[in-house]
C-alpha atoms as one frame of an Amber mdcrd trajectory, in Angstrom:
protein
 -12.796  -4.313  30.042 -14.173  -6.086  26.781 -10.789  -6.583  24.647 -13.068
  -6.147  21.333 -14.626  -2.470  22.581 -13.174  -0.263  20.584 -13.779   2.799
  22.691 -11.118   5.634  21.119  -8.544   3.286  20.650  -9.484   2.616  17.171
 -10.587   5.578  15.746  -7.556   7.078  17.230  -4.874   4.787  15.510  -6.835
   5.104  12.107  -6.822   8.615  12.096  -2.988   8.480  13.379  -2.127   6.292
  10.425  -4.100   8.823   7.807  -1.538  11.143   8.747   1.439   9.517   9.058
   0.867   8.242   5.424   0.325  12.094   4.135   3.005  11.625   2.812   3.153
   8.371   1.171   1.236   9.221  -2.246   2.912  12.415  -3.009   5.872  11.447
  -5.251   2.609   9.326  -7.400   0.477  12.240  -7.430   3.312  14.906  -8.579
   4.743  12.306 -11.456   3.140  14.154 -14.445   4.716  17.544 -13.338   8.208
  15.739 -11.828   8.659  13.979 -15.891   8.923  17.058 -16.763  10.453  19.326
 -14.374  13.344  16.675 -13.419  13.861  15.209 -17.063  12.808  11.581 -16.497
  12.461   8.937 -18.465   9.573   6.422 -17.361  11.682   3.742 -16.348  13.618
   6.557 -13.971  10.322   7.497 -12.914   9.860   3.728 -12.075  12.750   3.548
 -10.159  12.018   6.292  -7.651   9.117   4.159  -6.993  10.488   1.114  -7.180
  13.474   2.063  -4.339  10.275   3.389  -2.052   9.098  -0.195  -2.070  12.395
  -1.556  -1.605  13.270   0.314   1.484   9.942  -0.454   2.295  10.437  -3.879
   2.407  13.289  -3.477   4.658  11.366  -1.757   7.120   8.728  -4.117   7.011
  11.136  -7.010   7.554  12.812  -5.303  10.109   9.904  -4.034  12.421   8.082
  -7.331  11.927  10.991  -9.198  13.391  11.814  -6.514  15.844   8.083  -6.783
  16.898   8.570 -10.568  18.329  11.247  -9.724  19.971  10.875  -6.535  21.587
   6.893  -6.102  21.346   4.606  -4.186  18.608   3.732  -1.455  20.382   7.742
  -0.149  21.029   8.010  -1.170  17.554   4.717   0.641  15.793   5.740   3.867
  18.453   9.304   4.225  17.390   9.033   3.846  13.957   5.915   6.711  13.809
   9.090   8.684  15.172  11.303   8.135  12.721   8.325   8.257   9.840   7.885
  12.014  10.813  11.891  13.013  10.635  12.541  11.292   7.090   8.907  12.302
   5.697  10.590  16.383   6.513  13.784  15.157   4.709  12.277  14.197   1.475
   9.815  17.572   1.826  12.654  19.531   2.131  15.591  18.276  -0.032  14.123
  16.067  -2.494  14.409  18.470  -5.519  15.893  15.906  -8.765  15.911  12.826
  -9.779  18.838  11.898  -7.705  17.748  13.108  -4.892  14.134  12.110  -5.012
  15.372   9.034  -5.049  17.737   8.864  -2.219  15.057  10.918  -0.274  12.190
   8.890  -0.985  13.773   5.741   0.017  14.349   6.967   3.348  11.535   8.269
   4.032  10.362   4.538   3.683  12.538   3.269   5.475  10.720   3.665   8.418
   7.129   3.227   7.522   7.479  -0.487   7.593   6.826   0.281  11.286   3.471
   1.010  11.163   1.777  -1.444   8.975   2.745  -5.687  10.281   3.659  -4.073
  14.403  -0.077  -2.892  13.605  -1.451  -6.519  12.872   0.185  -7.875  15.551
  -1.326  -5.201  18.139  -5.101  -5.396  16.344  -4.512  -9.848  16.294  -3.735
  -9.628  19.997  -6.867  -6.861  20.634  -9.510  -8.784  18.607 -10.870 -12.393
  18.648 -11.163 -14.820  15.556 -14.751 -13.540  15.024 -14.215  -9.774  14.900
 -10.576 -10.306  13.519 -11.170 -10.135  10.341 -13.596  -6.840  10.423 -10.739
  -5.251  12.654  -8.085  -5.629  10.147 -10.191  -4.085   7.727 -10.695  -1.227
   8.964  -6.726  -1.181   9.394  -5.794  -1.626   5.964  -9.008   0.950   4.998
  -6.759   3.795   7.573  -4.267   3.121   4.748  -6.454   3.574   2.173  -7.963
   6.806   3.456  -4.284   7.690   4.341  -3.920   7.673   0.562  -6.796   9.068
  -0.320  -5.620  12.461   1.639  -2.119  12.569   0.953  -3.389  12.452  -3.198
  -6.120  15.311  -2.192  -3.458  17.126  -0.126  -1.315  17.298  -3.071  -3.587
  17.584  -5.845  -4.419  20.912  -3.849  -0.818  21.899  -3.257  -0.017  21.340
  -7.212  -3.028  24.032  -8.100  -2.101  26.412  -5.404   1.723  26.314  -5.661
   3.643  23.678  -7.432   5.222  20.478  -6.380   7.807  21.779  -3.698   4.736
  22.734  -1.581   2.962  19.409  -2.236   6.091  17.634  -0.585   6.508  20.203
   2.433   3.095  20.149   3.108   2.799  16.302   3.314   5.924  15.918   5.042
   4.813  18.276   8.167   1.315  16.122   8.677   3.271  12.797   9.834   4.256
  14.437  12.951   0.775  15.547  14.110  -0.024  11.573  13.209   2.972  10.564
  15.755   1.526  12.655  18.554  -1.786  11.197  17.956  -0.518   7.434  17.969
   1.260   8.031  21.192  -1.569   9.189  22.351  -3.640   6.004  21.515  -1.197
   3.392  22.689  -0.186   4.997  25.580  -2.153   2.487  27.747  -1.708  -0.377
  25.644   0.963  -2.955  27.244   3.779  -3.850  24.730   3.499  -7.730  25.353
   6.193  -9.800  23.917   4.538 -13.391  23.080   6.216 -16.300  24.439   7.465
 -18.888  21.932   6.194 -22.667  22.663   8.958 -24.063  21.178  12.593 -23.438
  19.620  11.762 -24.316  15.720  13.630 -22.341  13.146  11.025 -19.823  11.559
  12.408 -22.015   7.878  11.545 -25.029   9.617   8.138 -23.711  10.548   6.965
 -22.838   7.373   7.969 -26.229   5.534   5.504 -27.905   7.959   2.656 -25.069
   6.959   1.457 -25.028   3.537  -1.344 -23.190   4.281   1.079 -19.882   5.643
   3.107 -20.948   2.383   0.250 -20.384   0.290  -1.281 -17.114   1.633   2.302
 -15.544   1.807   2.744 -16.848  -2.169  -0.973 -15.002  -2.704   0.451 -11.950
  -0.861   3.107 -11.739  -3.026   1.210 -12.143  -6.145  -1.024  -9.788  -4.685
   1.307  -7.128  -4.325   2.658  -7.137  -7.585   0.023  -5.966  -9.413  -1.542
  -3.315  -5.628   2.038  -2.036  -5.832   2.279  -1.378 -10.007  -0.903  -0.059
  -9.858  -0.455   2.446  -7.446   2.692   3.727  -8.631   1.434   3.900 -12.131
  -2.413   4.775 -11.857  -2.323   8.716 -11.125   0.173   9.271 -14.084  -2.505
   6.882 -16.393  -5.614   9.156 -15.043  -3.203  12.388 -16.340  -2.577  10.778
 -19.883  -6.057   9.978 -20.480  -6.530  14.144 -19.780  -4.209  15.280 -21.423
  -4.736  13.314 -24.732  -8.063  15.374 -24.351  -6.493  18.414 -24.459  -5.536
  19.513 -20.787  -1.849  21.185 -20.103   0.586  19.116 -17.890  -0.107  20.436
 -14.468  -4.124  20.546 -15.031  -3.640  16.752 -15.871  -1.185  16.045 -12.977
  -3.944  17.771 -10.684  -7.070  16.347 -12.037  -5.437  12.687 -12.056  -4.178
  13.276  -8.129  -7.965  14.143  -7.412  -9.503  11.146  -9.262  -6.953   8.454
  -7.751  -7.704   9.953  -4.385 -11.711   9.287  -5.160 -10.924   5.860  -6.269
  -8.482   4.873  -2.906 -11.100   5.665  -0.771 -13.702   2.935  -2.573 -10.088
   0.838  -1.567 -11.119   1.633   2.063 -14.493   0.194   1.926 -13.075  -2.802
   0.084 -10.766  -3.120   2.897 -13.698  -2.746   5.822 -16.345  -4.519   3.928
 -14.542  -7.342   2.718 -12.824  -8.244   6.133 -16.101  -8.250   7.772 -17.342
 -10.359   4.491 -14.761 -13.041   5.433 -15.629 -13.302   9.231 -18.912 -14.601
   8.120 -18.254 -16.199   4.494 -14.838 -17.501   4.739 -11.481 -16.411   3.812
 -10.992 -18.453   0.934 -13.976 -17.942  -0.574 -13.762 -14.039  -0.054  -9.830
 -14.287  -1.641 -11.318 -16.162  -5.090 -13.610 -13.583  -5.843 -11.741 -10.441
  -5.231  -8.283 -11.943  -6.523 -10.122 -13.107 -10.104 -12.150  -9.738 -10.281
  -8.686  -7.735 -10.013  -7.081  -9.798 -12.772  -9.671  -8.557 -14.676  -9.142
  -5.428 -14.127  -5.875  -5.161 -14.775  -6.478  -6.954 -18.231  -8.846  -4.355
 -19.385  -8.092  -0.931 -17.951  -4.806   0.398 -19.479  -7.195  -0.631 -23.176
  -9.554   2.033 -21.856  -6.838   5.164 -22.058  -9.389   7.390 -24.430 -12.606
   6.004 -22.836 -14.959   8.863 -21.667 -13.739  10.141 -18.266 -17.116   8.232
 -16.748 -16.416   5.018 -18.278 -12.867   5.642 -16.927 -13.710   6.252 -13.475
 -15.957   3.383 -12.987 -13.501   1.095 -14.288 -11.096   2.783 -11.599 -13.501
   2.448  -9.069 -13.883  -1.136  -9.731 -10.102  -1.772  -9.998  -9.127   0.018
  -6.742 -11.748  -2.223  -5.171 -11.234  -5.581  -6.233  -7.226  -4.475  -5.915
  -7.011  -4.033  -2.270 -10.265  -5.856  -1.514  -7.949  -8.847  -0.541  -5.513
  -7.383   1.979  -7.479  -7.682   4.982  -8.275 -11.069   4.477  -4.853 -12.037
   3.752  -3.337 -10.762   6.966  -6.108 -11.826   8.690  -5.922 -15.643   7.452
  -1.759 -15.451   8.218  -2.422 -14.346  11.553  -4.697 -17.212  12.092  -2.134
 -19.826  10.711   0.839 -19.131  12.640   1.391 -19.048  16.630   1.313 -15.651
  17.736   5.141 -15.742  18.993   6.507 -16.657  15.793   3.686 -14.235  13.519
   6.324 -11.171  13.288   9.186 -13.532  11.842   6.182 -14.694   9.447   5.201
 -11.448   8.651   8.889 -10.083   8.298   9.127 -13.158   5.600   6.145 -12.167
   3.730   6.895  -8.529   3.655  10.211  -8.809   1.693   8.510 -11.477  -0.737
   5.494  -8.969  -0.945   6.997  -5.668  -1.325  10.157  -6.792  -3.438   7.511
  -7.977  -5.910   5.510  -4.833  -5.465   9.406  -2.618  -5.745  10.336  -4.403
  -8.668   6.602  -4.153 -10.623   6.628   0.066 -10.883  10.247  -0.675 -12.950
   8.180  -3.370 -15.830   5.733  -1.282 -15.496   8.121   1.976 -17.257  10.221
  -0.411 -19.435   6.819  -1.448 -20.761   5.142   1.865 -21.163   8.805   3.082
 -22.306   8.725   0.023 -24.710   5.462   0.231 -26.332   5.275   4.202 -26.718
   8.750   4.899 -28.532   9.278   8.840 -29.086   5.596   9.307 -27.552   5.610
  12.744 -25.020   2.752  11.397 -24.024   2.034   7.680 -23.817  -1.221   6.207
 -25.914   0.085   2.794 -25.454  -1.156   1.391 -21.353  -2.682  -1.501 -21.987
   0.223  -3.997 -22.197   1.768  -2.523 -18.979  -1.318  -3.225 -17.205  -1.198
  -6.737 -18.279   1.763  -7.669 -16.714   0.478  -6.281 -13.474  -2.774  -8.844
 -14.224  -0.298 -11.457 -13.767  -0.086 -10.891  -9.868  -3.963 -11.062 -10.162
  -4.156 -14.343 -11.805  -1.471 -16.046  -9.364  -3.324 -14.661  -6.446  -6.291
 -16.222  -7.301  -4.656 -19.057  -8.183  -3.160 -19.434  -4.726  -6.313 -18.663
  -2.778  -7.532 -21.706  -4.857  -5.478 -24.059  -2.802  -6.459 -23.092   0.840
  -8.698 -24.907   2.434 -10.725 -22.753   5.413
């Protein structure tokens, strides 16, 4: 059997992960309404975000080291399990601030599980020459996974308020279980042998080329992570300063973000596929610069006609995620495929603590430049400091050498 035939393996785990992220963009999409209805500041709204990405980054560290040691696939399986209980907690009892926190963060906690055990299992399916296309359309499942869950709720928020939104998404993660059982059910969980005992510290010092795609990566997810967070509650200030009430605004901003993730999927497809052929480093320059730009010139355009708006979205959410693919895919061809979940475990807590800390500046910015303002005017400084990650990204894909 041809390892790189996808047959219904593929479309069966990207459809798997679409649903088990239903989930994932609800808290974003809600944020206009949840201000308001659980009396937070922005930099409270920040931190419900920010302690997603934290757990988060636990998980990830977690299931990528678990996944060397115990295989991917037990890994990816059990922690689709675990996505589907917490994802019902938060639906179901996340109802203030303090408990939207809590709730949130758990519901994190095990998604970790089903983003690096899914490298691993697509690095050990696909050769160097399709690797980079594969992983693409990976990280574009969790783009389209966003996509819905933002649709889902932007629905849910016309029809019936918030506590809907969260049920809603929290009962479509366990449909995506069954369905990723039901793709890896005949794929073997191999656990790669290591060639030799070197500490995974050790490893890296001797790697500069790992060193520098997991510094990019970082970068990188400093100003994905911010902007994610932050974007759908930007989209509902630029309506409402035209006149719409809070929960038209919280609606129409959940629908427009949901648009713009799913150009992020065929940044994700298109520009892994670009890199098989032109080169990773090449690919990372390009995208990396075009975010930074971006980020310096969106939050500017808050009372910009909704077209001018979009298309400046559009390009953002492009050039944003654009990168992923071709990060992963240049770290899994760096490392020995024994020691890539320790790798991957590193990168994930240096990734997504930037990305968990970056939704926090974000609201002591917005908070800072907007004093007494019910509804911000003031987004263009915020999205600055998320330009930062853009320019250090860029600046690190610089120094590889292909």
């Amino acid at each position: 059997m041809n390892r790189n035939a996808p047959g219904r393996w593929l479309p069966l785990i990207f459809t798997a992960r679409v649903l088990m992220y239903a989930n994932y963009m609800v808290y974003a999409a809600c944020l206009p309404v949840l201000i308001h209805e659980w009396g937070m500041s922005a930099t409270q709204a920040g931190t419900v975000a920010s302690g997603f990405m934290a757990a988060y980054a636990v998980s990830l560290f977690f299931a990528s080291w678990l996944s060397d040691h115990i295989g991917a696939r037990r890994v990816f399986l059990y922690s689709a399990a675990l996505s589907a209980v917490f994802a019902l907690g938060f639906a179901f009892f996340a109802r203030s601030y303090l408990t939207g926190l809590v709730f949130y963060a758990l519901a994190a906690s095990a998604q970790g599980g089903l983003y690096t055990p899914a490298i691993m299992l697509f690095s050990a399916r696909y050769d160097r020459q399709r690797r980079g296309g594969a992983v693409g359309y990976l990280i574009a499942s969790t783009s389209v996974g966003y996509a819905f869950s933002l649709a889902v709720s932007g629905l849910c928020l016309e029809l019936a308020g918030y506590r809907t939104a969260f049920v809603v998404t929290g009962l479509l993660p366990t449909l995506g279980m069954l369905m990723a059982w039901l793709a890896l059910r005949g794929t073997p969980n191999v656990v790669h042998p290591r060639p030799r005992e070197t500490h995974i510290i050790r490893l890296l010092k001797s790697n500069r080329r790992a060193r520098s795609l997991m510094a990019g990566y970082t970068a990188h997810c400093w100003e994905l992570l911010g902007m994610w967070s932050w974007t759908p509650a930007f989209f509902a200030a630029s309506f409402a300063l035209s006149g719409w009430s809070i929960g038209e605004t919280a609606q129409l901003g959940a629908y427009l973000t949901a648009a713009i993730h799913l150009t992020g999927s065929l940044a994700s497809a298109t520009m892994g596929r670009l890199s098989d052929s032109w080169g990773r480093r090449r690919v990372l320059i390009v995208v990396a610069a075009a975010g930074a730009c971006c980020s310096f010139a969106i939050g500017w355009l808050i009372t910009a006609p909704v077209y001018i708006l979009a298309t400046m979205g559009l390009l953002y959410y492009f050039t944003a995620i654009g990168d992923s693919p071709v990060l992963s895919t240049a770290l899994s061809e760096s490392v020995e495929p024994g020691y890539l979940g320790s790798v991957l475990a590193i990168r994930a807590v240096l990734g997504f603590g930037a990305g968990a800390v970056a939704p926090v500046v974000f609201g002591a910015v917005l908070d800072w430049t907007n004093p007494a303002e019910v509804v911000a005017r003031q987004w263009g400084w915020a999205f600055m400091i998320l330009g930062l990650g853009g320019v250090l990204a860029t600046w690190y894909a610089y120094r590889l050498r292909d």
